[in-house]
N, C-alpha and C positions, 0 to 999 in steps of 0.2 A: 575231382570226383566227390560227388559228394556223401557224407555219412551218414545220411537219415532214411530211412524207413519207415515204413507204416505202424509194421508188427517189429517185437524184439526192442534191442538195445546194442544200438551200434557203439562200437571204439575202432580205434588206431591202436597197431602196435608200434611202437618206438623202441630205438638201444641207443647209447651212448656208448661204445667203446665195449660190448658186449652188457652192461649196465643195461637192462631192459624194462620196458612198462608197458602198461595199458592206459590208455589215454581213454577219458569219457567227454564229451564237447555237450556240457549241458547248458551253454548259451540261447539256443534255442526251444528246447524241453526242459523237463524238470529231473531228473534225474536221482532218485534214492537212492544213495548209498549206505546201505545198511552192511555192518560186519560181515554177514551169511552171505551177503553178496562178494564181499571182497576174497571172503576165505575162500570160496568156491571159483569166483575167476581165476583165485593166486595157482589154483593146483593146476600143476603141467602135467598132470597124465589124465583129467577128468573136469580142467577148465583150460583156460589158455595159457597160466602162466606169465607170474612177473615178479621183479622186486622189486616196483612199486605202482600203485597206481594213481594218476593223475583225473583230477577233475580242473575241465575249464569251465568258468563260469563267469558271467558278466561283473564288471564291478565300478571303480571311480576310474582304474586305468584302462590301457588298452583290454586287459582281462584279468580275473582273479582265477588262481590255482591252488587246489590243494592236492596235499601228497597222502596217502596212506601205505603204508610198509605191507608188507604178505601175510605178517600175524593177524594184521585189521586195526593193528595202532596206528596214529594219527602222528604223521612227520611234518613240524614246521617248513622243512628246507630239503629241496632235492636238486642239486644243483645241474646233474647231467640231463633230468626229467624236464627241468627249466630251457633249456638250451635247446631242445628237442621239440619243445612247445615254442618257443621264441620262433625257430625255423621255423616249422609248420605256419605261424602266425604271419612269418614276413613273407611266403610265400604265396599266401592268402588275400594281403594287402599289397603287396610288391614293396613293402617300407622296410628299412635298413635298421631305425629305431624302434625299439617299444620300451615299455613303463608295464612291469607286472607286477599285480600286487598275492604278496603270499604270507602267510603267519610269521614270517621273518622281515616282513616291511616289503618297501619296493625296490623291486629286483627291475636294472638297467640292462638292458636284451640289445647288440649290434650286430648287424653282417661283419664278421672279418676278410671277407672273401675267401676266393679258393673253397668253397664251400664248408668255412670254419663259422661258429657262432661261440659269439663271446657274450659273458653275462657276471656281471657284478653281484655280488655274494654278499657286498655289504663290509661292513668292517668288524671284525673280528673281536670277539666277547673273550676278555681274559680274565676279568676280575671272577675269584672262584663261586659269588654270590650268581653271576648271569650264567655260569656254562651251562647249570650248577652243578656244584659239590656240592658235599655232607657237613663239610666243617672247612673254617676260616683255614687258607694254607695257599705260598705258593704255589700258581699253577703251572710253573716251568719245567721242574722237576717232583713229580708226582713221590709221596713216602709207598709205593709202590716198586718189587724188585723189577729191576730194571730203567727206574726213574722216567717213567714216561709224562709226558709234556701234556699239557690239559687244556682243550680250546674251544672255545664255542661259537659255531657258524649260524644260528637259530636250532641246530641241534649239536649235543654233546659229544665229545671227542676225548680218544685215549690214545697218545701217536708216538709207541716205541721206534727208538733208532737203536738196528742190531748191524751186526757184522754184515749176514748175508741173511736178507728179507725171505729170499725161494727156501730157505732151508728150516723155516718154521712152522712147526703144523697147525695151521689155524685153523684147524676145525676143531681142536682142541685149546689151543690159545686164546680163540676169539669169545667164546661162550665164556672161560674164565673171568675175563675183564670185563664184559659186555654187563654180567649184574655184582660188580665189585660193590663193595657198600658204600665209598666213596663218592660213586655217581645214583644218586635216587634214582633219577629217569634212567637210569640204564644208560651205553653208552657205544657209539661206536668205537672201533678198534683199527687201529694203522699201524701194521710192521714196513718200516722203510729203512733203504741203506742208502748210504752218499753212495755215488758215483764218481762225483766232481762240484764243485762248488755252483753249479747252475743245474747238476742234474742228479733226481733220486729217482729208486726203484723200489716203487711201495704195495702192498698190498693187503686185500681189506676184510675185515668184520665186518658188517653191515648190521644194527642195533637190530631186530625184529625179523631180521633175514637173513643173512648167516655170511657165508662167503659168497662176494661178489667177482665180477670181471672188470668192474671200476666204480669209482665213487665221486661225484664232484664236490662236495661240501667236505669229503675226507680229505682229498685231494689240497683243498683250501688252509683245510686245518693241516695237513702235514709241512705242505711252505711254509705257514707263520710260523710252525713250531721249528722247523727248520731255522728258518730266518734271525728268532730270536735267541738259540741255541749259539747265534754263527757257527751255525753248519754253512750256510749260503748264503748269498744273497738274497734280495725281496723278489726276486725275477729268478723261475725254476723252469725247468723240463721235470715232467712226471710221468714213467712207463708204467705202466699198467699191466694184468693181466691182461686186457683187451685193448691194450692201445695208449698213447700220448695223448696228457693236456699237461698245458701252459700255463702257468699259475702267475701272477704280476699281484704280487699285494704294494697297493697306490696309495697316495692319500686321500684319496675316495673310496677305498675300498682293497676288495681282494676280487680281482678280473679273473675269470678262467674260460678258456680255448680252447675247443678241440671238435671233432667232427661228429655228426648226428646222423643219424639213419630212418626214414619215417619203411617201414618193410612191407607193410599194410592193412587193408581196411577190412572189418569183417563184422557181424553181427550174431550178437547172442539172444539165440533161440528162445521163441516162448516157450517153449517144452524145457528147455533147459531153466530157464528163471521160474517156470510154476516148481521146479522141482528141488530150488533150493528152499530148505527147509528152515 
């Protein structure tokens, strides 16, 4: 089916594990994304709602994406939005590989079958200069209470390990951390608990969007922090509020697994875009 029209400005909606977006495919058009734009599709009760939106755009590889969050900040890395886009892409070409490039480099896109899509995230920024922090300091154990681990996927990471993950308020916990002075750019926020040594149950802050139903580049960062804690192994299960992925951090990288949903197509009205202001 395809997405274009005359009048308006067509997208895709997408989720990843309840992880949702609005997808823009300006390979063919040109596409402005201006902030008023974004803030007004972000709103679910007077645009459509997301936590994140994606722009495709041509580039050296199969395609170039970028992410923008719901506030209208500009997210190097969105790993479930990637995954969601790879689909869409392989189903488009019928090809099992692609090559995307994003402000985090290029991200490696395969069919896993069974209708999973896996995508390389890249290898994991620990040194506190790349996440970044504020100041020179181990980033394993944060001088933050609770000693949270500190990781950087192309974006920032804060990934407390507590007793029981469901029993913390993160709508209160997460704002906390999110503009700690420690992280400049602000940061996301991961409460997770062991389950077993291949498997946690995490849950998310999202930097510029609040609480999620999943997160892929959190997800990334909670395994290597995981990993390097020995809590686990480099090979995890991750539940979600919205669902399982599979984390493998490789020597190429940090792989992440789990299933997409494209739910559908629709177009924003030119009465709607004369009327963002």
């Amino acid at each position: 089916m395809s997405m274009r029209s005359d009048t308006g400005l067509p997208f895709m909606k997408m989720h990843g594990l309840g992880n949702d977006f609005v997808v823009l495919d300006a390979r063919a058009r040109d596409v402005d994304v201006l902030p008023a734009l974004i803030l007004a599709v972000a709103d679910r009760r007077m645009g459509v709602g997301f936590d994140q939106l994606a722009v495709i755009s041509n580039g050296a590889a199969d395609a170039h994406l970028t992410f923008y969050n719901s506030d209208g900040t500009e997210s190097a890395a969105c790993g479930n939005a990637t995954r969601c886009i790879a689909r869409f892409l392989m189903d488009e070409t019928g090809r099992e590989r692609l090559h995307l490039t994003t402000a985090r480099g290029v991200l490696h896109a395969v069919d896993a079958g069974e209708g999973l899509t896996s995508v390389n995230m890249g290898q994991p920024q620990l040194d506190w200069r790349d996440i970044p922090l504020a100041e020179e300091m181990d980033t394993l154990e944060l001088p933050i209470e609770g000693g949270p681990t500190a990781t950087g996927m192309g974006n920032p990471h804060c990934s407390f390990f507590v007793e029981d993950s469901e029993a913390i308020p993160l709508e209160q916990f997460g704002p906390r951390y999110e503009h700690h002075p420690l992280y400049p750019e602000r940061t996301n926020v991961q409460v997770a608990s062991l389950i077993s040594k291949d498997h946690l149950r995490m849950r998310v802050w999202e930097r510029g969007v609040g609480v999620t139903l999943a997160s892929g580049s959190s997800s990334c960062a909670v395994a290597v922090s995981a990993a390097r804690r020995g809590l686990t192994g480099r090979k995890v299960r991750i539940d979600l509020d919205g669902g399982t992925l599979h984390v493998d951090w490789r020597e190429d990288g940090v792989w992440m697994t789990g299933e997409t949903m494209h739910v559908f197509d629709g177009v924003l009205t030119d009465a709607f875009l004369e009327g963002i202001g």
